[in-house]
N, C-alpha and C positions, 0 to 999 in steps of 0.2 A: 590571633587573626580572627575576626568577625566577633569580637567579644566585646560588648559596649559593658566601661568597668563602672563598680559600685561609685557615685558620687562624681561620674564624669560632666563635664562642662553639658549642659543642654542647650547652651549657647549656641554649640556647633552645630545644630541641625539648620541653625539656620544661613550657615554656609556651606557651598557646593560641596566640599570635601563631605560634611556631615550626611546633606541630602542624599547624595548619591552613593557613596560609602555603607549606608545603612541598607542599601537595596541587596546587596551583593549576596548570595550564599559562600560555604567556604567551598564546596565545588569550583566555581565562579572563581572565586579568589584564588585557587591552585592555578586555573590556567592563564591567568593573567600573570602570577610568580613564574611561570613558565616560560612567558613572552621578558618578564625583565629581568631574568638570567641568561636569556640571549645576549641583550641589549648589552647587562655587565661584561656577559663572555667577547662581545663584539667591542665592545672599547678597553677590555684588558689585551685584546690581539695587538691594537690599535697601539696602546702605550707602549707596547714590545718591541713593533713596526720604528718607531722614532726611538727610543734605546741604542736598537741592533742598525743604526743606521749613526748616531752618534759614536758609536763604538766603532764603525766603520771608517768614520773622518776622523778617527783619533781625538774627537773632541770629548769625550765622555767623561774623563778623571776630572777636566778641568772648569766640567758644566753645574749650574744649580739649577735641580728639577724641584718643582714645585708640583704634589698630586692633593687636588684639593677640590670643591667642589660648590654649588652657593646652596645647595638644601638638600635634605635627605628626602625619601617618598615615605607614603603610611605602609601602604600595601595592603590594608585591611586591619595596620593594628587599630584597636581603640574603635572599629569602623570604621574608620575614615581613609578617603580616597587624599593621593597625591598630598598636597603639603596642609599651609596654611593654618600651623598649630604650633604649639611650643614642646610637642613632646619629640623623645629624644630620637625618634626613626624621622624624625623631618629637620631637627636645628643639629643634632651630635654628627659633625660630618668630617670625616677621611683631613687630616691635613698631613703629608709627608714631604720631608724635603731631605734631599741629595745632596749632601754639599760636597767642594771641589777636596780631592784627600780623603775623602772618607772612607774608614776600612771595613767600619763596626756597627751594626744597628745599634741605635739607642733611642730607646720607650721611654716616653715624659707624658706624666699623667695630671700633671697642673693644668688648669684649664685655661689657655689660651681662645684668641678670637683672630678673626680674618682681617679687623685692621692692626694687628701684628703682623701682618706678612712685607705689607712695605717701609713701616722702620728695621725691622730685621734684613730684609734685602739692601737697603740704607747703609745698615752697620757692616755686613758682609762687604760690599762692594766698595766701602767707604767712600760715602758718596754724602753729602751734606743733608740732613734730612728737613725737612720743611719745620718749622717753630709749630705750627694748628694742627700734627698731626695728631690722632684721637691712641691710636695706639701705641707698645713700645717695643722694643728688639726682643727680642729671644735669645739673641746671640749668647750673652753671659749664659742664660738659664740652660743653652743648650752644650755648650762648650763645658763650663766651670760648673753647672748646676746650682745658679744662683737663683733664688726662689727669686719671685716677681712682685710679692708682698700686697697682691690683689686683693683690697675686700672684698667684689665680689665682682659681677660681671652681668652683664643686661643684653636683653633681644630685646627686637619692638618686631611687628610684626601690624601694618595698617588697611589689610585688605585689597581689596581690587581700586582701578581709578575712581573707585565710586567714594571711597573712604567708608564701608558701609558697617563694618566690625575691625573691632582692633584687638591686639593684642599682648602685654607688655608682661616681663616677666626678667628674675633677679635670680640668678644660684650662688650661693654662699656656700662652701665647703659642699658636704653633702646633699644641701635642701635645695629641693628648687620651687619657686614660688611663680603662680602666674596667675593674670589677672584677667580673663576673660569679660570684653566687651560688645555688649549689642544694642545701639541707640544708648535709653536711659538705666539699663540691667547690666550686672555686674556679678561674675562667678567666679570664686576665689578657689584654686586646685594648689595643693603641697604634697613635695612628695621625697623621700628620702631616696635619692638616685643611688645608696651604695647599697641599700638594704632589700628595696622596691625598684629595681631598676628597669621596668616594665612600667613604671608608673600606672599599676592595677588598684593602690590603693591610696585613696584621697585624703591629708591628716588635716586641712585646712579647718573640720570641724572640732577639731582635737586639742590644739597645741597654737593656742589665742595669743599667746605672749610674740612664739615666735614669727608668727603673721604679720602681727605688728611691727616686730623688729625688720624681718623683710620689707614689709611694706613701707614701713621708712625711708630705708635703703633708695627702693625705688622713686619713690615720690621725691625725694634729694636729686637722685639720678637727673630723674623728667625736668625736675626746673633748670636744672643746672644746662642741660645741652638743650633748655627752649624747645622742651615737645610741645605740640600741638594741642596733646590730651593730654585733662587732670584729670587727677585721680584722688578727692577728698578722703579725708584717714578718716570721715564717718564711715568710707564706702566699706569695709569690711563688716562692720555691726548692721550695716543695714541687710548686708547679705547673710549672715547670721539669721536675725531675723526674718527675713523671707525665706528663708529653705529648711533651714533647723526643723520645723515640725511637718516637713513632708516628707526626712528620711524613712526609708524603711529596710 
C-alpha cells in the first residue's frame, strides 16, 4: 500500500485513481482501511440478515445464492485510489454460489468470468439459454470437474463517459498481460500472477516473444467481438522503444 512499483504504468496518473491515489500518505491510507472494513463488516452482517431469514422460511436447502461483485477497490495498492485498472485488487473479485443440496465447499481455481453466471444459471434451472450468449455454464466444471478448455480470457476497461483512457488486457494460464492507453501513448505491463501476485514486478521489458503471443491473443480478441479500439502489433516495439532507455 502507497508503493508506486518498478516499471508501473505512468499512464495512470493521468487518471483520477492515479492522481489522487498518489497524494495519499500510508497514515492516510490506514484510516481509510479503517472506514472499508466497516463497510465490509456492514454488508457481511447484511448477507447474514437474508441467509438467517431464508433459513427461517424454509426456503434455504432449496435456494441458489449468488456472492459476487462487479469490481474490487485499490486501496492504496500500486497508489491508486478506487478501481479503474487491470490489477488484481480491482478485476480478481469474490464469485461464490450455493447451490440447491449442497453439503460440501468446493474451491475451483480455473478462471472464470461474470458472463458465466447466466449460462450457468441457464444450465441449473434448465431453462433454454439464449444462442449470442458470450459466456458458458460451469455446471460440468463445477459438478464433474470438467475443465473449460479456455485459452484465455479478456477485460476491457474504457474510462469515464468521456472515453478518455482505455484499457484492454488477456490472462493466459499464469501471465497477465495489459495494455495501458492514453490518447496516442501506449504502456505494456506483464506480470506472472502465480509467482508475482502483487503485480510488484513488470516482465513486459523481458520476455518479447511472450508479449507478442499475448498480444495476439488480444488483438484476435478486439476484432473478433468489434471493439472500438485497435491496437497495431507495431504498438509494442514502439513502446519498447520509447521507454527502454529511460529505465532505471
Amino acid at each position: 500500500v502507497g508503493v508506486w512499483a518498478k516499471d508501473q504504468s505512468p499512464l495512470q496518473l493521468y487518471n483520477l485513481a492515479g492522481a489522487l491515489g498518489t497524494r495519499y500518505t500510508r497514515e492516510q491510507w490506514q484510516a481509510i482501511w479503517n472506514v472499508y472494513a466497516g463497510l465490509v463488516n456492514l454488508l457481511d452482517y447484511c448477507v447474514g440478515e437474508l441467509i438467517e431469514k431464508l433459513k427461517q422460511e424454509n426456503l434455504y436447502n432449496d435456494s441458489i445464492i449468488i456472492f459476487t461483485t462487479d469490481h474490487g477497490e485499490m486501496l492504496g495498492s500500486h497508489c491508486l485510489w478506487q478501481k479503474g485498472c487491470m490489477y488484481e485488487e480491482a478485476t480478481h473479485v469474490p464469485l461464490a454460489l450455493k447451490l440447491p443440496g449442497q453439503t460440501q465447499e468446493k474451491r475451483i481455481t480455473e478462471l472464470v468470468q461474470h458472463i458465466d453466471i447466466l449460462p450457468t444459471l441457464c444450465d441449473w434451472l434448465n431453462l433454454k439459454k439464449p444462442s449470442h450468449l458470450s459466456g458458458v455454464s460451469l455446471k460440468g466444471l463445477i459438478e464433474k470437474a470438467q475443465p473449460l478448455n479456455r485459452q484465455a480470457i479478456f477485460l476491457q476497461y474504457d474510462g469515464n463517459g468521456a472515453l478518455g483512457n482505455f484499457q484492454r488486457c488477456v490472462i493466459k494460464e499464469n501471465f497477465k498481460l495489459i495494455v495501458d492507453i492514453f490518447k496516442d501513448e501506449a504502456f505494456f505491463e506483464l506480470y506472472d500472477l502465480k509467482n508475482d501476485p502483487q503485480e510488484m514486478k513488470n516482465l513486459a521489458f523481458d520476455h518479447y516473444d511472450l508479449v507478442k503471443e499475448l498480444l495476439n491473443l488480444l488483438i484476435e480478441h478486439m476484432k473478433k467481438t468489434n471493439d472500438h479500439l485497435e491496437i497495431p502489433e507495431k504498438t509494442y516495439d514502439e513502446f519498447l522503444a520509447d521507454y527502454f532507455p529511460f529505465r532505471v
